[in-house]
C-alpha positions in Angstrom: 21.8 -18.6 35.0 18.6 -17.4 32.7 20.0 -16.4 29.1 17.5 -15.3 26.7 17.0 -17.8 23.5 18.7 -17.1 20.3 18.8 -19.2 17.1 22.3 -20.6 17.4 20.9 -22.6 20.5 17.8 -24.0 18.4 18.6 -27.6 18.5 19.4 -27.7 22.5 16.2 -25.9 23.0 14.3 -28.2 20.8 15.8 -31.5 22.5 14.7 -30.1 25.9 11.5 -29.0 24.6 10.8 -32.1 23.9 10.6 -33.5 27.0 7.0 -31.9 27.3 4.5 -34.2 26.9 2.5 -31.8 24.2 5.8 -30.9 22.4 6.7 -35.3 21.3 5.8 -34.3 17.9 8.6 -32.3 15.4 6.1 -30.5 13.7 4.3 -29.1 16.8 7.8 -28.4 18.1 8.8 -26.7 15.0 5.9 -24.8 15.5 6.6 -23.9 19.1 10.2 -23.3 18.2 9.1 -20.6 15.6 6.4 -19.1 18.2 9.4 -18.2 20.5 11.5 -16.9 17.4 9.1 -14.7 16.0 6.2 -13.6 18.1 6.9 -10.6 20.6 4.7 -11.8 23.2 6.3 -14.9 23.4 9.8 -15.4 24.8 11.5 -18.5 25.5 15.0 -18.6 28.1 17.3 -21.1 28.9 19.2 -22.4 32.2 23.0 -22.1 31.9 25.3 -24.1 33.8 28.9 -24.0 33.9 29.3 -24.2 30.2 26.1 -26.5 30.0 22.5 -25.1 28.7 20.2 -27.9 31.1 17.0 -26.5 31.3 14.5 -24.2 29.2 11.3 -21.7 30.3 9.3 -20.4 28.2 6.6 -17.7 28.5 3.5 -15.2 27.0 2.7 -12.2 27.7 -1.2 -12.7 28.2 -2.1 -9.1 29.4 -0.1 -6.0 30.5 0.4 -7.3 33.9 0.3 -11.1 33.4 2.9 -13.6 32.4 2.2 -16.8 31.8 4.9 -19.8 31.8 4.1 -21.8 28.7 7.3 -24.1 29.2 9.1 -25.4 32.1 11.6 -28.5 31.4 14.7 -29.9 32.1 17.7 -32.3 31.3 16.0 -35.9 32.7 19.8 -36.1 34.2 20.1 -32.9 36.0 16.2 -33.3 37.2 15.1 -33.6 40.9 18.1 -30.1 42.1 15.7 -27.2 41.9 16.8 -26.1 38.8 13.3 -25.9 37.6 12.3 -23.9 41.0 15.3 -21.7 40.2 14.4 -20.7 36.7 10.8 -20.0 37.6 12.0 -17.8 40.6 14.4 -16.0 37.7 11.5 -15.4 36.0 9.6 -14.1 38.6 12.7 -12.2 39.2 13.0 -10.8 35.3 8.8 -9.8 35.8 8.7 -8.5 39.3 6.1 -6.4 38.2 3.6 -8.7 36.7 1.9 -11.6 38.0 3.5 -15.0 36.6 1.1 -17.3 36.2 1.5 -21.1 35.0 -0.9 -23.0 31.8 -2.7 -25.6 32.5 0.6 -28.1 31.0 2.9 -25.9 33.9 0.2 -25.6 36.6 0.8 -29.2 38.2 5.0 -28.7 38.3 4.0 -24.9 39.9 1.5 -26.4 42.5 4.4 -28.8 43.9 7.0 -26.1 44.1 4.3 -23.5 45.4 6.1 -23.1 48.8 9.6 -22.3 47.0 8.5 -20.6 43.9 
């Protein structure tokens, strides 16, 4: 289930946004963490299940219309069971009327799950 970010889930989100290759370094995450906190265009969601937050996706709003996913990762141990398909459907879901679009760091995990996404 997609819930919407809030600051008393800051230091699950920053653990899974670290998996991203650009996000290794703590400042650059503190920065992106801050992005998502304070900047309207930018909103950042995370994957719910059972009682266990295992994934996060993030995205900007580029243009009226267009959305694009900035962030897409998930717990290395719940990897490889759709749950990255599923929160970029929800997304998809959450913008039916705009296009969602990947970033070149989202555009190779959005290429391999073109079919189900």
């Amino acid at each position: 289930m997609l819930i919407r970010y809030k600051k008393s889930f800051e230091k699950i989100a920053m653990g899974l946004l670290s998996f991203m290759p650009a996000e290794k370094d703590l400042k650059q995450l503190q920065q992106t963490i801050k992005q998502y906190e304070t900047a309207d265009d930018w909103q950042l969601f995370l994957w719910k299940q059972g009682e266990d937050i295992i994934g996060a996706i993030g995205v900007v709003m580029k243009e009226e219309d267009i959305v694009e996913i900035k962030h897409v990762t998930v717990n290395p141990s719940h990897r490889q069971q759709g749950i990255g398909k599923s929160m970029v459907n929800a997304v998809k879901d959450l913008y039916k009327n705009k296009s969602v679009v990947p970033n070149d760091e989202t555009e190779a995990f959005f290429e391999k799950c073109k079919g189900d996404c």
